[in-house]
LOFIVEX-924452 format. One record per residue (C-alpha): residue in three letters; x, y, z; residue number from 1. Coordinates in pm, 1 decimal. Layout:
N
R  aa        u        v        w   i
R ALA        X        Y        Z NUM
...
This chain:
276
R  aa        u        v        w   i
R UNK    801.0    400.9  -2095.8   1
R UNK    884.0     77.3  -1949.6   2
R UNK    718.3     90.8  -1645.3   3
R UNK    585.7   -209.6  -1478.3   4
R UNK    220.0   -132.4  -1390.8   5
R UNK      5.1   -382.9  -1237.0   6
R UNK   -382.4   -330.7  -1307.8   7
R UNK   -596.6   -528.4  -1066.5   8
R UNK   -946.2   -609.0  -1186.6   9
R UNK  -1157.8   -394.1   -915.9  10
R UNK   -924.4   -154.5   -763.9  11
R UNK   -690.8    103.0   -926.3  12
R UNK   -368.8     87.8  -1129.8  13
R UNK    -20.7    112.7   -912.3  14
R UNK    322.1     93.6  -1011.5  15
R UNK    487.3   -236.9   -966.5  16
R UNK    820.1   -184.5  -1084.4  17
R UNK   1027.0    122.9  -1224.7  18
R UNK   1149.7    115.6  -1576.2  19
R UNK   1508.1    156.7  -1493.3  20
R UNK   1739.8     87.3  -1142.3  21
R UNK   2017.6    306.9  -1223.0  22
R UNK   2156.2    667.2  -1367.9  23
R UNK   2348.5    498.5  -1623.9  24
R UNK   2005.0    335.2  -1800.3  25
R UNK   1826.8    688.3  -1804.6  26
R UNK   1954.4    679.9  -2183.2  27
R UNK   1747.9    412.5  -2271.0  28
R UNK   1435.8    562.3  -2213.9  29
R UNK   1231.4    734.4  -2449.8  30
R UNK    961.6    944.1  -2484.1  31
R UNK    619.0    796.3  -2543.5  32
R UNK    444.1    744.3  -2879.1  33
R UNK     49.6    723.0  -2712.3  34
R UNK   -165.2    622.6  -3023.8  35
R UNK     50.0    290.8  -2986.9  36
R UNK    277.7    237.0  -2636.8  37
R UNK    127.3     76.4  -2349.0  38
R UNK   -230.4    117.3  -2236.3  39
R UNK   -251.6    473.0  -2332.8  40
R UNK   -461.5    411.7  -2651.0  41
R UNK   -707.0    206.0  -2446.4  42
R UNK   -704.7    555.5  -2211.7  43
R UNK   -804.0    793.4  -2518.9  44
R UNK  -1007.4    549.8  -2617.1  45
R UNK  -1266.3    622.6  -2308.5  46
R UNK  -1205.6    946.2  -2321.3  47
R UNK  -1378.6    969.5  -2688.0  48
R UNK  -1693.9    767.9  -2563.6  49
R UNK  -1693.2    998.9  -2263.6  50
R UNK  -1699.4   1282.3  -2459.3  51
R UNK  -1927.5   1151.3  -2744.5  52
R UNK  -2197.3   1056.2  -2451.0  53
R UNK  -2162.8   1351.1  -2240.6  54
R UNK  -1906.0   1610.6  -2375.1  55
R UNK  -2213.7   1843.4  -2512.7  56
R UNK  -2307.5   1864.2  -2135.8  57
R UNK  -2016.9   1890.0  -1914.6  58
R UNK  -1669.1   1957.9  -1983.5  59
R UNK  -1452.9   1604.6  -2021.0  60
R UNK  -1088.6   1604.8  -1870.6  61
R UNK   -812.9   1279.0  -1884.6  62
R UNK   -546.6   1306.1  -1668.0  63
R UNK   -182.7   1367.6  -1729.8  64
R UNK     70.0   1284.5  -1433.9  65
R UNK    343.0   1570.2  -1438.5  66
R UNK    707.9   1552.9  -1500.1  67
R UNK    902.3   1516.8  -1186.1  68
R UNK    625.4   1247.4  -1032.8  69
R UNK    663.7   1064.4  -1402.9  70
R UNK   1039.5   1064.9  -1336.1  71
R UNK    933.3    909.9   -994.2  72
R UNK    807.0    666.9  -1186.5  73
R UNK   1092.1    597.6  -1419.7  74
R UNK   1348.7    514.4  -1169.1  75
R UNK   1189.5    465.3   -843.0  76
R UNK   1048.3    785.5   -571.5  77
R UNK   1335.1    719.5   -335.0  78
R UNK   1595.0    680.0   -589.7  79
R UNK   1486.0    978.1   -732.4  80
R UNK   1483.3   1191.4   -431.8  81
R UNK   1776.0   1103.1   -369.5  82
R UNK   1954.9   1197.7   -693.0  83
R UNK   1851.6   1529.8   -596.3  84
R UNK   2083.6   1530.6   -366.5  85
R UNK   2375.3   1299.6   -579.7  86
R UNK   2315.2   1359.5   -928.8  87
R UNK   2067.7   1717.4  -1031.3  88
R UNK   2179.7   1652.9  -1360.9  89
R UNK   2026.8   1297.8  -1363.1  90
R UNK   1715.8   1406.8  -1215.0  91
R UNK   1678.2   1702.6  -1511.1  92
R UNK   1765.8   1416.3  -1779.1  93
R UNK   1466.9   1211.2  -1632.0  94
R UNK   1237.3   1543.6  -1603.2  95
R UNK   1280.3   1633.5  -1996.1  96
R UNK   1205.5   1290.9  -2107.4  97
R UNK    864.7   1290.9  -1892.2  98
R UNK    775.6   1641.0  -2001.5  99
R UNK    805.9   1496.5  -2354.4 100
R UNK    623.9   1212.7  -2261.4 101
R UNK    310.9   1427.9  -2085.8 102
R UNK    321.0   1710.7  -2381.1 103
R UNK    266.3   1391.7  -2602.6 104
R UNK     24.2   1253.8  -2422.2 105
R UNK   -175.6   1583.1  -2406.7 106
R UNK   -206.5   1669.8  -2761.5 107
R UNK   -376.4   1321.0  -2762.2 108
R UNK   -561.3   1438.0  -2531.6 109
R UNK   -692.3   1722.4  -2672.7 110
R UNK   -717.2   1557.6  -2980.3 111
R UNK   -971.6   1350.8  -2841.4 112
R UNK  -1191.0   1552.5  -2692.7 113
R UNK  -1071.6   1642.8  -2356.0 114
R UNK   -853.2   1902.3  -2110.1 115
R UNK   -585.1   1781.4  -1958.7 116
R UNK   -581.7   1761.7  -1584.7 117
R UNK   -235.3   1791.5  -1432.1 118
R UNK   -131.0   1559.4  -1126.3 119
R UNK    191.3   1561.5   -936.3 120
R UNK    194.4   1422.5   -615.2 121
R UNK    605.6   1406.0   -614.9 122
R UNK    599.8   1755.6   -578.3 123
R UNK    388.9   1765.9   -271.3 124
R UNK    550.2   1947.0     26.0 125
R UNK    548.9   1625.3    231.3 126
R UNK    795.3   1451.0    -26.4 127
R UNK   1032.0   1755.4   -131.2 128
R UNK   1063.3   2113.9    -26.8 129
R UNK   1020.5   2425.7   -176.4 130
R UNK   1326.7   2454.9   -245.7 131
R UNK   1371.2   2109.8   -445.1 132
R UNK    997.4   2185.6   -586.7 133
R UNK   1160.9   2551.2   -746.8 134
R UNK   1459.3   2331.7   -892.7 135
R UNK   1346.5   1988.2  -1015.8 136
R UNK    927.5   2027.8  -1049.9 137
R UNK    845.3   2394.5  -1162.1 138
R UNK   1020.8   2459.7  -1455.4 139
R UNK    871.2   2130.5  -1608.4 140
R UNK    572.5   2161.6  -1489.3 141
R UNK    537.7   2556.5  -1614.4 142
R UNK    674.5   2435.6  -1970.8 143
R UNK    395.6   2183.5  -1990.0 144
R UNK    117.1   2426.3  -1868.6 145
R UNK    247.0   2693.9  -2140.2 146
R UNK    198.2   2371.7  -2459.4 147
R UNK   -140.4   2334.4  -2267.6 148
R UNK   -251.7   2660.9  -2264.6 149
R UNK    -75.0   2720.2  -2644.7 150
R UNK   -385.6   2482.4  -2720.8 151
R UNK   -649.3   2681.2  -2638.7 152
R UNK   -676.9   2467.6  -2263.0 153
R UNK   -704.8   2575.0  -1877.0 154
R UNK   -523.4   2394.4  -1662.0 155
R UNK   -636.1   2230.2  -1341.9 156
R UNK   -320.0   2117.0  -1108.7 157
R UNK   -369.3   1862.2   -789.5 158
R UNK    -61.6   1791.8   -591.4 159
R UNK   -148.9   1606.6   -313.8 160
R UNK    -83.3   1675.4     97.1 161
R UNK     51.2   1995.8    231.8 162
R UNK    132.8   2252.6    -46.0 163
R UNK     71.9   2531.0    114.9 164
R UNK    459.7   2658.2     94.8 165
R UNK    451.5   2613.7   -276.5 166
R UNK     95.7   2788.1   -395.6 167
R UNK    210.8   3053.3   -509.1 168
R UNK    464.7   2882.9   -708.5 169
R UNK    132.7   2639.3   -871.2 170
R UNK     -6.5   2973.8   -964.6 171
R UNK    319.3   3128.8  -1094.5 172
R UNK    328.9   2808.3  -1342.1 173
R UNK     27.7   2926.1  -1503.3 174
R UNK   -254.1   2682.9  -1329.0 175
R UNK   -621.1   2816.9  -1388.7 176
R UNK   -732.3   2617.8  -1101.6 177
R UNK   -571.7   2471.9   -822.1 178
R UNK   -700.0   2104.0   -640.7 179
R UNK   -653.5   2155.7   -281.2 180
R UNK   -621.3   1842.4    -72.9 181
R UNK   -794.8   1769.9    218.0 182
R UNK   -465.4   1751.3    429.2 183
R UNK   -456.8   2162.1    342.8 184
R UNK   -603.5   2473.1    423.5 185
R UNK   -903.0   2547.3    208.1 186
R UNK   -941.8   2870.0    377.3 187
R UNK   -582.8   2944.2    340.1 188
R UNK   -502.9   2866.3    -41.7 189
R UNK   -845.2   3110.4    -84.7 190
R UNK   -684.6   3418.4    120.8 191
R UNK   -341.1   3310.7    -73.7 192
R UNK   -354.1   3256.9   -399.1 193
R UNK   -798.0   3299.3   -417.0 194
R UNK   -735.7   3626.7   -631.0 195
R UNK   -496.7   3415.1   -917.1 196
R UNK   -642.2   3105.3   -968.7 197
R UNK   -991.6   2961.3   -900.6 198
R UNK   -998.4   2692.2   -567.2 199
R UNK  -1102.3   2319.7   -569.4 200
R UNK  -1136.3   2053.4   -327.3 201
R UNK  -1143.8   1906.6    -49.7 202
R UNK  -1358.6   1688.5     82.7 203
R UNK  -1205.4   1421.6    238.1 204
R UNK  -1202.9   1163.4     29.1 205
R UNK  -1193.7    842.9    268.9 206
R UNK  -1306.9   1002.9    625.4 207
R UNK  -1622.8   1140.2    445.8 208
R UNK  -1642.7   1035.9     89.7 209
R UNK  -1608.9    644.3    163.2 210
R UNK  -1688.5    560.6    557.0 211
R UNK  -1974.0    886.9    614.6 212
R UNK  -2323.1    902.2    529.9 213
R UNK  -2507.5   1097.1    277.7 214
R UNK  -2581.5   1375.9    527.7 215
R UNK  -2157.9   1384.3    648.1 216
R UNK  -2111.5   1465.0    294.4 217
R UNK  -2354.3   1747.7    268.3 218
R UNK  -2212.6   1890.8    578.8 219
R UNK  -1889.9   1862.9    473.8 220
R UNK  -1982.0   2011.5    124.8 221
R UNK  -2116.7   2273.5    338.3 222
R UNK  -1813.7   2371.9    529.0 223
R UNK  -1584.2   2394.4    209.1 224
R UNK  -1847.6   2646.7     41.2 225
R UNK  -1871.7   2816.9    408.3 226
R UNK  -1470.8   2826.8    330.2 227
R UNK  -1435.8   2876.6      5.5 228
R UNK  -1712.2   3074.2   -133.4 229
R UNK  -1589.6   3471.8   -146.5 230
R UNK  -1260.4   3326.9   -299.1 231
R UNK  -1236.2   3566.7   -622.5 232
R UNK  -1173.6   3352.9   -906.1 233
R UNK  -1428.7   3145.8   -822.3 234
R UNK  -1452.9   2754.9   -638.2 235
R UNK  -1526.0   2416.4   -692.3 236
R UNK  -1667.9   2194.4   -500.0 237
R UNK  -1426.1   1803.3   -547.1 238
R UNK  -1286.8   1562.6   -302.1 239
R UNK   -949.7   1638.7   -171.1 240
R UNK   -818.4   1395.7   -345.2 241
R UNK   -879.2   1021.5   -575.0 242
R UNK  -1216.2    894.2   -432.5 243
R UNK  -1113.1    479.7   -310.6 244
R UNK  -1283.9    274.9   -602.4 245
R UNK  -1553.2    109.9   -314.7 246
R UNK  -1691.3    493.3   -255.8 247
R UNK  -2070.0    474.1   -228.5 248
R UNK  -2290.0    643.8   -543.6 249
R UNK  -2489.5    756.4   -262.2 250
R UNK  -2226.0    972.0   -140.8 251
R UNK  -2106.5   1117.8   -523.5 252
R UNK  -2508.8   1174.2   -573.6 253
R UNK  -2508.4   1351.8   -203.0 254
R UNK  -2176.7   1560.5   -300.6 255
R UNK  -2323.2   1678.5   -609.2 256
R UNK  -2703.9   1738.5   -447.1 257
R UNK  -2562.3   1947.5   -209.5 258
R UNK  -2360.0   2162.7   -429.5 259
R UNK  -2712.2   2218.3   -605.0 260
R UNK  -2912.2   2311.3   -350.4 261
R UNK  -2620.2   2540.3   -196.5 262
R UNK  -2706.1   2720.3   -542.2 263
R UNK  -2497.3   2986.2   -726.7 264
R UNK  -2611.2   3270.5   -494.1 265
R UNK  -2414.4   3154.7   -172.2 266
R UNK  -2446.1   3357.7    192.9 267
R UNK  -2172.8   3180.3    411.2 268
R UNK  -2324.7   3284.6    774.6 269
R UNK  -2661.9   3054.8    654.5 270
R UNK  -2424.5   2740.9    595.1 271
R UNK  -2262.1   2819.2    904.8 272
R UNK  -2564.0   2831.4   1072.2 273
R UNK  -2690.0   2520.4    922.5 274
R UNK  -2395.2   2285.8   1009.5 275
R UNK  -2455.0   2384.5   1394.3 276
């Protein structure tokens, strides 16, 4: 959308410069066409060999940023927040371009293969409140989950940090299952919103994911399914958040082995009584 995005060759994609500096160029922008703008092709792309070599084992998912962090995007986080303030109307302009731009982008998605998997970390609690999350994020975000779901999709939503003011709102939107970060309550979004939606997360994805040992993930794998495991919809075991690119396969292997040997029939008290 005329974004610039620098892509370094061993670490991960980050925004180098917005597409536009001020209100007045929020009419040049357009929504995206993803068979041909930018590097989206070369993103569906993947996600048909991903699906062609695994998608007959394990569901296959590419991930769609959300509206209001897109609009983040578009004109820069701070300008943006602060529009909220100055300009609402601005901030809706930029938030029904991006919503055009993700419902694009997830047709291609399914198209391809795939689920879309919904991330907004704009709309975490530690960047706006509730309040400005109710106004500018949620009735984007719900009109994006409804095209989703009008496709035959779940939806899986991660905003990162604290969110625990707005769960009920994620839910409300219409997410199937909610990513919980590690800087929340697991316990908390389970005894809150556990009976809606099913839980993921949150191991923490630098503390224990990149710097701990096989073993610190299994315990830690441990105390989220100690946590999480009477929730009613159902949990996941994930990282809290994006795992750093140098995170050991040792450590995905040790996530995942733990998960199996915790099994399908889980009794809490025993993993208490194992991570003493």
């Amino acid at each position: 959308m005329g974004a610039q995005v620098q892509y370094p060759e061993d670490e991960t994609a980050y925004l180098q410069a917005p597409a536009i500096s001020s209100v007045e160029e929020i009419e040049t922008l357009s929504a995206v066409h993803p068979l041909t703008d930018g590097h989206l092709p070369q993103h569906l792309e993947a996600m048909r060999r991903v699906v062609d070599a695994v998608g007959k084992e394990v569901p296959v998912t590419g991930a769609v940023t959300c509206p209001f962090t897109t609009a983040s995007f578009l004109i820069g986080a701070e300008n943006l927040v602060r529009l909220t303030i100055k300009n609402p109307a601005a901030v809706h302009h930029l938030c029904e371009v991006a919503l055009e731009s993700a419902i694009r982008y997830s047709a291609s998605i399914i198209a391809a293969g795939c689920t879309p998997s919904l991330t907004d970390p704009m709309s975490s609690s530690t960047v706006i409140g509730p309040r400005q999350f109710q106004e500018f994020s949620y009735p984007y975000l719900k009109r994006l989950i409804d095209f989703i779901h009008g496709n035959g999709k779940a939806v899986t939503l991660h905003i990162c940090g604290k969110t625990d003011r707005i769960w009920r709102d994620m839910a409300d939107a219409g997410a199937d299952c909610l990513s919980i970060d590690n800087d929340a309550s697991l316990q908390g979004a389970v005894e809150t919103v556990g009976d809606r939606v099913r839980i993921l997360g949150n191991v923490h994805p630098t503390g224990i994911m990149l710097q701990g040992t096989p073993e610190d993930v299994k315990r830690a794998v441990r105390s989220c399914v100690a946590q999480a495991a009477h929730s009613p919809k159902g949990f996941i075991v994930a990282s809290g958040c994006s795992l750093p690119t140098e995170t050991p396969f040792a450590n995905i292997h040790a996530m995942m082995d733990a998960a199996a040997e915790i099994g399908w029939s889980v009794a809490p008290d025993m993993l208490l009584r194992r991570e003493i």
